[in-house]
TORKOL-4160 file (C-alpha; in steps of 0.2 Angstrom, whole numbers, padded with zeros to 4 digits, m for minus):
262
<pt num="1" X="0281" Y="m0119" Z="m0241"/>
<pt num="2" X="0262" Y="m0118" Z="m0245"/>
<pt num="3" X="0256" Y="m0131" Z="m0231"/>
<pt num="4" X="0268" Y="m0124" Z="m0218"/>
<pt num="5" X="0261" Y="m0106" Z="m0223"/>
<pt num="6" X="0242" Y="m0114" Z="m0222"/>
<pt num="7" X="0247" Y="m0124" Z="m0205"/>
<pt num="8" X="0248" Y="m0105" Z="m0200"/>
<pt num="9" X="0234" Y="m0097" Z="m0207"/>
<pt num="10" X="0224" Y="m0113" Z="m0198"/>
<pt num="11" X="0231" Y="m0112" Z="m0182"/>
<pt num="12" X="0220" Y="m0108" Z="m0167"/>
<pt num="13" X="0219" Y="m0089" Z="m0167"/>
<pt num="14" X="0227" Y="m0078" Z="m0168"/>
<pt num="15" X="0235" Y="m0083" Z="m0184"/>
<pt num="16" X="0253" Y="m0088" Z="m0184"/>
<pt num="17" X="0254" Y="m0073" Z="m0195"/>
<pt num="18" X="0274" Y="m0068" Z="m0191"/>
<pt num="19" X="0279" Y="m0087" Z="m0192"/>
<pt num="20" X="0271" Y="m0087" Z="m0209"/>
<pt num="21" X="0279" Y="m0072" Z="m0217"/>
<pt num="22" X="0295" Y="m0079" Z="m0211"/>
<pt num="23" X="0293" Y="m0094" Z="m0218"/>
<pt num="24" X="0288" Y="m0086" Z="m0235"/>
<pt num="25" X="0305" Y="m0074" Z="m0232"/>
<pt num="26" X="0316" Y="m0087" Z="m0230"/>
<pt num="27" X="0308" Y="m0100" Z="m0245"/>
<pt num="28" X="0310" Y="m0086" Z="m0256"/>
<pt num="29" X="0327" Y="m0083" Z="m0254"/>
<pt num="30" X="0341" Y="m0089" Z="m0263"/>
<pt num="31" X="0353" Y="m0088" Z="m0248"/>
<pt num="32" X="0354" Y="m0098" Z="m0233"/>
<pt num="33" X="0348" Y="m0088" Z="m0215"/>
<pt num="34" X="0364" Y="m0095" Z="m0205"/>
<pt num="35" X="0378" Y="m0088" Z="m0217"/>
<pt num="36" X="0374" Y="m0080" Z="m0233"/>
<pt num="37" X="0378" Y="m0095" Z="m0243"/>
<pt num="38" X="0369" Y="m0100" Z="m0259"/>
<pt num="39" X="0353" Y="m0113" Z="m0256"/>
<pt num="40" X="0356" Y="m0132" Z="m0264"/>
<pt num="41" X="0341" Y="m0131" Z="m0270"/>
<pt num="42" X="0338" Y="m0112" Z="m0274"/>
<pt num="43" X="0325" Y="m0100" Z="m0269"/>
<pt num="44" X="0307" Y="m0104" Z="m0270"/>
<pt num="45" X="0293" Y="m0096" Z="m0282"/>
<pt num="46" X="0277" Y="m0092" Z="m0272"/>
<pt num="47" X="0261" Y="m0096" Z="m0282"/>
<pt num="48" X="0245" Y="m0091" Z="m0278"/>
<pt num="49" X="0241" Y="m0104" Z="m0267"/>
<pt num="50" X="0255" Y="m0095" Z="m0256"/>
<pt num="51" X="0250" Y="m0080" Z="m0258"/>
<pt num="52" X="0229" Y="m0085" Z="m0253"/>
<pt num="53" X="0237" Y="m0094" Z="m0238"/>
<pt num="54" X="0246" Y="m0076" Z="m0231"/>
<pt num="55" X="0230" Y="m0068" Z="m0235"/>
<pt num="56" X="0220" Y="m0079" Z="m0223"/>
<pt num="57" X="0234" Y="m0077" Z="m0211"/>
<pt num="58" X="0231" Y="m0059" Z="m0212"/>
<pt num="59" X="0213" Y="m0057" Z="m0212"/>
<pt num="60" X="0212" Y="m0070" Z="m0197"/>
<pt num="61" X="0221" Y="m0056" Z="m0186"/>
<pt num="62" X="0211" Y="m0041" Z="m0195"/>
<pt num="63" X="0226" Y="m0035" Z="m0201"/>
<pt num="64" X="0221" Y="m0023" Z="m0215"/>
<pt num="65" X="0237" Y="m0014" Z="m0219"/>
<pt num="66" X="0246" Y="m0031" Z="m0222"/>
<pt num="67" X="0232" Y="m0039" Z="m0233"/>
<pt num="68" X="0229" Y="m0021" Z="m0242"/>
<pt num="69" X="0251" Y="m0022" Z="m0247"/>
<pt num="70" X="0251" Y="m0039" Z="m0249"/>
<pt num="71" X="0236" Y="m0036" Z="m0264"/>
<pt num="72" X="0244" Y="m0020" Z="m0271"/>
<pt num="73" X="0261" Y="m0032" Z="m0272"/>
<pt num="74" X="0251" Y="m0044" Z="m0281"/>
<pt num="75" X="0241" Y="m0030" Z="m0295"/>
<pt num="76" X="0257" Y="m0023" Z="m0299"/>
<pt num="77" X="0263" Y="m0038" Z="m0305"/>
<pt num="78" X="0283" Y="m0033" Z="m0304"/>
<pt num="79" X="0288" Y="m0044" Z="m0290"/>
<pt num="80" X="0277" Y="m0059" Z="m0294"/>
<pt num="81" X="0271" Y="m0059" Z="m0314"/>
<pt num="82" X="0266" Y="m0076" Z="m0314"/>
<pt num="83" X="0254" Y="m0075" Z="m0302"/>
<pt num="84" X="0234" Y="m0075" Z="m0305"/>
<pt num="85" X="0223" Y="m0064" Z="m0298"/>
<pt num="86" X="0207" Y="m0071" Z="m0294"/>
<pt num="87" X="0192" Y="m0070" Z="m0282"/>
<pt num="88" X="0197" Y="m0076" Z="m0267"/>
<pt num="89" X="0212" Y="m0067" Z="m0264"/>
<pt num="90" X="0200" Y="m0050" Z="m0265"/>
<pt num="91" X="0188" Y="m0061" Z="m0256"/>
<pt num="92" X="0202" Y="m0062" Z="m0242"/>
<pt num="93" X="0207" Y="m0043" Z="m0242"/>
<pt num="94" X="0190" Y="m0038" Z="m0239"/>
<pt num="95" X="0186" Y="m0051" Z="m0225"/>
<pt num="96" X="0201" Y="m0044" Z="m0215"/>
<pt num="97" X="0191" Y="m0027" Z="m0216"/>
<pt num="98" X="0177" Y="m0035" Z="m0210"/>
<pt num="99" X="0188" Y="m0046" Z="m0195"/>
<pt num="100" X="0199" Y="m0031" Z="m0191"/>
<pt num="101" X="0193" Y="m0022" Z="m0172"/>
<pt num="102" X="0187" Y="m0007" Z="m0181"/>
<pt num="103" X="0180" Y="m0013" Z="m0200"/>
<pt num="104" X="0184" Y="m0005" Z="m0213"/>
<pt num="105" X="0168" Y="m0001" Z="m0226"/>
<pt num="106" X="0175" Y="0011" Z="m0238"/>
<pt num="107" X="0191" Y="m0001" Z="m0240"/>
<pt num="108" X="0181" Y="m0017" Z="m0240"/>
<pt num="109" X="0167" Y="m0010" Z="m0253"/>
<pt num="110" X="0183" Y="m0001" Z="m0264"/>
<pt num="111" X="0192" Y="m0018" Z="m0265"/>
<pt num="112" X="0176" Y="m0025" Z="m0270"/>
<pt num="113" X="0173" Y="m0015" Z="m0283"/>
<pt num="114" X="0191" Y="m0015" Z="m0289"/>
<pt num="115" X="0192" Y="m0034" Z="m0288"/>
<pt num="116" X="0174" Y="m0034" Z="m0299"/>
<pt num="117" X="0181" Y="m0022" Z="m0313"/>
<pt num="118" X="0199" Y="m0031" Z="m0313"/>
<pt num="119" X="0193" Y="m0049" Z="m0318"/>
<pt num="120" X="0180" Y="m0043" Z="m0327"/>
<pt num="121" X="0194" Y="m0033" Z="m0339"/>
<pt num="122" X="0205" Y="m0047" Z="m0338"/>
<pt num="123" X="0193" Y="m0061" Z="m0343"/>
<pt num="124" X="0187" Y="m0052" Z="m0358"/>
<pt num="125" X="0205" Y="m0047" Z="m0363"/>
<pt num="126" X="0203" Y="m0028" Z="m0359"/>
<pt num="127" X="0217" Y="m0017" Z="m0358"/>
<pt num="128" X="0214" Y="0001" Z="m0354"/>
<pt num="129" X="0234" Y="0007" Z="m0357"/>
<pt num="130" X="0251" Y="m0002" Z="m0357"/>
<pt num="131" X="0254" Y="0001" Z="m0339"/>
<pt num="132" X="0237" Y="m0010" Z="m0336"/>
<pt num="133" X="0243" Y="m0023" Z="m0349"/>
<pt num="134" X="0252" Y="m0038" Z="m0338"/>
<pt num="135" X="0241" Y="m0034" Z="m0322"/>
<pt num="136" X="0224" Y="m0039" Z="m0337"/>
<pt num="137" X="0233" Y="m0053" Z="m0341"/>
<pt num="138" X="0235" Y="m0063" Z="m0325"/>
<pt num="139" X="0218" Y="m0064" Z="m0319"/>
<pt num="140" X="0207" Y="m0077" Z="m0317"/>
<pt num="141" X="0187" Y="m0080" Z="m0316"/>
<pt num="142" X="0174" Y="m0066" Z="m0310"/>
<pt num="143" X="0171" Y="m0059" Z="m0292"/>
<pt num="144" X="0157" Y="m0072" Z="m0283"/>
<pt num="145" X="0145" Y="m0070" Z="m0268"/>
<pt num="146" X="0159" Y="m0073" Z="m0254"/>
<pt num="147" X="0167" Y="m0056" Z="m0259"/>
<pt num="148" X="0149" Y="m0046" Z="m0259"/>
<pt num="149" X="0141" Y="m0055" Z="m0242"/>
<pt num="150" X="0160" Y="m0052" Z="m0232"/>
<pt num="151" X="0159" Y="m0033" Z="m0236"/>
<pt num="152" X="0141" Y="m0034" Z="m0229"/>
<pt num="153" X="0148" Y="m0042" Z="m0215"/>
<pt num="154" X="0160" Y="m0028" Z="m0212"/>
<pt num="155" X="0144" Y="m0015" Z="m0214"/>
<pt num="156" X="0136" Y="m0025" Z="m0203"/>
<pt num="157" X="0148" Y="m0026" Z="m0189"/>
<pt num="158" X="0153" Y="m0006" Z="m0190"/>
<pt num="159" X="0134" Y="m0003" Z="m0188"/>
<pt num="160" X="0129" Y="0003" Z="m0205"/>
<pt num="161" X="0113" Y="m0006" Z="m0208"/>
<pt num="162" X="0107" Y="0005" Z="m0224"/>
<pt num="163" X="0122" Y="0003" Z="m0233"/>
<pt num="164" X="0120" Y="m0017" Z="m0229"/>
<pt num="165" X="0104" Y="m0016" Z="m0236"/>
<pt num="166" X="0104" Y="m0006" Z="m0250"/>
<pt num="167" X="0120" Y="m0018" Z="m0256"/>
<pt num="168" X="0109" Y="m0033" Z="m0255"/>
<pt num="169" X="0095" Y="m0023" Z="m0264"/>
<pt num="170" X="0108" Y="m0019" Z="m0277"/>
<pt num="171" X="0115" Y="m0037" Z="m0279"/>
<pt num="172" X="0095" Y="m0043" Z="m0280"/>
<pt num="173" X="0091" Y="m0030" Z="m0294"/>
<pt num="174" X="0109" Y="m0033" Z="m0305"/>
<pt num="175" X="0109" Y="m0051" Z="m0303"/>
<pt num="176" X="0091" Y="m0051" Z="m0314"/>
<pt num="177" X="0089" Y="m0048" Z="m0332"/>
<pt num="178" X="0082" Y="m0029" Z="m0329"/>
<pt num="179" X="0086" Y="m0014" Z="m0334"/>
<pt num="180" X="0100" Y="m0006" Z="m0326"/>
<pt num="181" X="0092" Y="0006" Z="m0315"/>
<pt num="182" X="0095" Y="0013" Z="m0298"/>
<pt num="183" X="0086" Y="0000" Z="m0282"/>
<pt num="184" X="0081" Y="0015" Z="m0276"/>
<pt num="185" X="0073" Y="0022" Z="m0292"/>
<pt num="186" X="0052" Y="0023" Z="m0289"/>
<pt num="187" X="0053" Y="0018" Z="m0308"/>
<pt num="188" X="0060" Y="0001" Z="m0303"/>
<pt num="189" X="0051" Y="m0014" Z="m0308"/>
<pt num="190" X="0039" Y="m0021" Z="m0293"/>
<pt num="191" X="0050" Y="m0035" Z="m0293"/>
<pt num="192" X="0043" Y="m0044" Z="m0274"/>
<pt num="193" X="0062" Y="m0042" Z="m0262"/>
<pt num="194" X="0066" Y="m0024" Z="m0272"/>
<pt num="195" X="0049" Y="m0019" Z="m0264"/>
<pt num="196" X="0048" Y="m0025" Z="m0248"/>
<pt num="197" X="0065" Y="m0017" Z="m0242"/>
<pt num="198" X="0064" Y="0000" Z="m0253"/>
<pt num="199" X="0057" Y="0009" Z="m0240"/>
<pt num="200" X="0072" Y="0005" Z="m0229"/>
<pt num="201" X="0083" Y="0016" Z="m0239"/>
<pt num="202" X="0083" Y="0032" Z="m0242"/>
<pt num="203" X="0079" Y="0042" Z="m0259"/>
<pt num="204" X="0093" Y="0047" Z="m0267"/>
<pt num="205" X="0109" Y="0038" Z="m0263"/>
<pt num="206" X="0125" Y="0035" Z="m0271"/>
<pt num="207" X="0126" Y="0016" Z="m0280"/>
<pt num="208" X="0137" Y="0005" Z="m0272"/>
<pt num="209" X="0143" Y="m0006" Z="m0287"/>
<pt num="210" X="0151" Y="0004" Z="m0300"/>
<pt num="211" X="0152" Y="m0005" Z="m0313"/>
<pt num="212" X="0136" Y="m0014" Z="m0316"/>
<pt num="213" X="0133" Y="m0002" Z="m0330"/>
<pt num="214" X="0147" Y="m0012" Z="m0341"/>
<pt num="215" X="0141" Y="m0024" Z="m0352"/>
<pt num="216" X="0145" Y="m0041" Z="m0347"/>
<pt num="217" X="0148" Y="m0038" Z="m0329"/>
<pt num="218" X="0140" Y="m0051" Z="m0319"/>
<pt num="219" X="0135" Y="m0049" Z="m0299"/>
<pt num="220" X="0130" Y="m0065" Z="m0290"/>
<pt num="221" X="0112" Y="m0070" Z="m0283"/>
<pt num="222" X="0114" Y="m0066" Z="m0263"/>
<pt num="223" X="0113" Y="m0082" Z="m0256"/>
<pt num="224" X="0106" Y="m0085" Z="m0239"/>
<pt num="225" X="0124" Y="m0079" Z="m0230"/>
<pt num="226" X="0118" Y="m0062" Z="m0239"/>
<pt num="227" X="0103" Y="m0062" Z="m0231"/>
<pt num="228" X="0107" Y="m0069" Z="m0215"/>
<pt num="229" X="0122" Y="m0057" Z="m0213"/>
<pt num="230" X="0107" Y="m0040" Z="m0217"/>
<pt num="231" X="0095" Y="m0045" Z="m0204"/>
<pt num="232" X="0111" Y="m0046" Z="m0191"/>
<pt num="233" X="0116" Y="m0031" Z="m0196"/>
<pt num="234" X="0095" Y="m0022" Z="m0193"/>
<pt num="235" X="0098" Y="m0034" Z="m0178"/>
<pt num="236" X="0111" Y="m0024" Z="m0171"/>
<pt num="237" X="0106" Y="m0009" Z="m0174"/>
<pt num="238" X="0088" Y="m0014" Z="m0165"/>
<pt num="239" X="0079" Y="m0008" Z="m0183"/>
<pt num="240" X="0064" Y="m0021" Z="m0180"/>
<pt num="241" X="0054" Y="m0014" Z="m0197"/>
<pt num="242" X="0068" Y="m0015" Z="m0205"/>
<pt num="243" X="0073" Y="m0034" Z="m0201"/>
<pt num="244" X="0054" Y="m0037" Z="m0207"/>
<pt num="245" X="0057" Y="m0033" Z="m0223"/>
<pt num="246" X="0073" Y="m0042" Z="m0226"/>
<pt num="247" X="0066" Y="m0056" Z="m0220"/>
<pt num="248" X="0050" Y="m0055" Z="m0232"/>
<pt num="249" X="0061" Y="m0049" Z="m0244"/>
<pt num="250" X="0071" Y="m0065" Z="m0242"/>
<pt num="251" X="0056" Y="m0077" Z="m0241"/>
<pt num="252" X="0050" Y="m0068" Z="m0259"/>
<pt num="253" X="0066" Y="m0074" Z="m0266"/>
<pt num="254" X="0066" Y="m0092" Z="m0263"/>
<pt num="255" X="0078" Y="m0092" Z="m0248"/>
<pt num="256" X="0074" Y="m0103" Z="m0233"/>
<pt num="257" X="0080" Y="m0094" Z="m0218"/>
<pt num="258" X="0088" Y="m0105" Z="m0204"/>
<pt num="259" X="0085" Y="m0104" Z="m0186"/>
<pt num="260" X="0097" Y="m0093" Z="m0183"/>
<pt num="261" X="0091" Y="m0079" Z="m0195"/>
<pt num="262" X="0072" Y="m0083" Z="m0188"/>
């Protein structure tokens, strides 16, 4: 069932994404298609290799409502209990915000932050009420880089620059050992890529990541997809000053940028 459903998510696009929910529909089943009659073998249980394989599928096509179901399916935890939540299925669900032909920014940055709080609580055993309780205990592992740079991507593509950058100045300031203020604050440490794209933003804004004032939540270095994926977005949006400072910003923090970036 897994490789047939990843044969689909890896076919030359679009993604056999129907073909591949039939195939889950009909492995899952404990009756045979033809006549109603009990399988030999019984129904198949999905694991989260499955379920990371219909995601793909999905975010391939863009197709947000699908991935968005598919993931609230999985949180609930009724359906499929033994199944982990981990990074790359959020990872996935965001990318098909990014992929879709309208992005969608506010989906991609809630599952984000969503995805961040829920395998924090669950690797540290935290359970805010009993309706919480199962969902805390099938996760695994935190939120990395892939989930942060594909919600840039997705601000990047829908043309909002600012928020692109000021999510990257975000990641810069709460992946340090610093105090958790605001990438916007003038009280900021002088900290080299903080400074040279603080005058892009604008003063106030709302924070991006909400829970970088809990203890023990960790937000990844950005890495040079991060950067790269910012200066397209100043790119598209023909803000040359802008670009300049990502780019010193990303020379100040140890990234090489590649040719395509230069």
């Amino acid at each position: 069932m897994n490789s047939a459903i990843d044969a689909c998510a890896r076919s030359h696009p679009p993604a056999r994404q129907s073909t591949a929910l039939d195939i889950f529909e009909c492995a899952i089943s404990p009756l045979n298609r033809e006549d109603g009659t009990k399988k030999a073998g019984g129904a198949l249980s999905p694991n989260v290799f499955t379920f990371g394989s219909l995601l793909a599928c999905c975010a391939r096509n863009g197709d947000i409502a699908a991935s968005a179901e598919l993931l609230r399916v999985l949180e609930a935890g009724e359906e499929y209990p033994d199944v982990a939540l981990n990074e790359v299925l959020y990872s996935t669900v965001i990318s098909a915000c990014e992929r879709a032909d309208v992005p969608d920014v506010e989906l991609a940055l809630e599952v984000l932050n969503r995805g961040v709080r829920t395998l924090y609580e669950g690797s540290k055993g935290v359970v805010v009420d009993d309706k919480e309780r199962k969902m805390k205990a099938r996760t695994k592992g935190t939120m990395g880089v892939v989930g942060y740079n594909a919600a840039i991507s997705a601000m990047a593509r829908s043309g909002r620059w600012k928020m692109a950058v000021q999510l990257l100045g975000e990641m810069i300031l709460h992946s340090r050992s610093s105090p958790k203020t605001s990438v916007l604050s003038r009280s900021n440490p002088n900290f080299g890529p903080l400074e040279s794209i603080r005058d892009n933003l604008d003063d106030p804004v709302r924070p991006l990541l909400q829970h970088t004032d809990i203890a023990g939540v960790t937000v990844p270095k950005p890495d040079g997809v991060t950067f790269g994926t910012v200066l397209a977005a100043c790119e598209r949006a023909g803000e040359w000053d802008g670009l300049l400072n990502v780019a010193r910003a990303a020379t100040e923090y140890g990234i090489d940028l590649d040719g395509m970036a230069l």
